[in-house]
N, C-alpha and C positions, 0 to 999 in steps of 0.2 A: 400128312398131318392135317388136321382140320384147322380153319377158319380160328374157332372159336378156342380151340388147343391151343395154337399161339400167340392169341392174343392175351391168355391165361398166361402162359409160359414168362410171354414179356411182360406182366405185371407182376409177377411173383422175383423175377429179376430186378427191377427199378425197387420197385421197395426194397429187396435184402441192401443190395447197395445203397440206397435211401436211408435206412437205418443201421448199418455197418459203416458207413458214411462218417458219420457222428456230427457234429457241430462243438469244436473244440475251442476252444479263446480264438476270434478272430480280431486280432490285435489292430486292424487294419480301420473292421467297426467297431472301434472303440472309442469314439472323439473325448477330446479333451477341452474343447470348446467351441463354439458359435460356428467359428467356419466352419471348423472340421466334422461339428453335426453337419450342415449343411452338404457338404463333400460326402458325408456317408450318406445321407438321405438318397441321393443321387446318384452312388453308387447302387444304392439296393435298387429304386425306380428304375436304373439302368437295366439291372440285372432283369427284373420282372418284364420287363417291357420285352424285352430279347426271348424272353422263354415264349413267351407268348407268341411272338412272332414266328420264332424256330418251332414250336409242337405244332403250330394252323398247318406252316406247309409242308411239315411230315405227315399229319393228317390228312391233306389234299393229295400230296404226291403219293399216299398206301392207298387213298380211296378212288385217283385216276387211272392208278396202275395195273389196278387189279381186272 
């Protein structure tokens, strides 16, 4: 298979499960005041911060490997 055939492949994958996914009540970010916005805030900058890190070096590690 080609290069560019899989690299289609695995973005047609991430989106279906991306949008099949959903985002249903996440009762978790749902503060009910001062702290517990702050606790969520920090939960999501956690979160982002983490993808970020995790996609660079699957991206390093698919583009040394090759």
């Amino acid at each position: 298979m080609s290069k560019l055939l899989k690299s289609f492949l695995l973005t047609i994958i991430v989106a279906t499960v991306g949008v099949l996914g959903g985002c249903g009540d996440l009762t978790v970010l749902d503060p009910k005041g001062p702290v517990a916005k702050g606790q969520s805030d920090l939960i999501l900058y956690s979160i982002i911060f983490m993808l970020i890190i995790v996609l660079t070096i699957f991206c390093l590690v698919h583009h040394y490997s090759i």
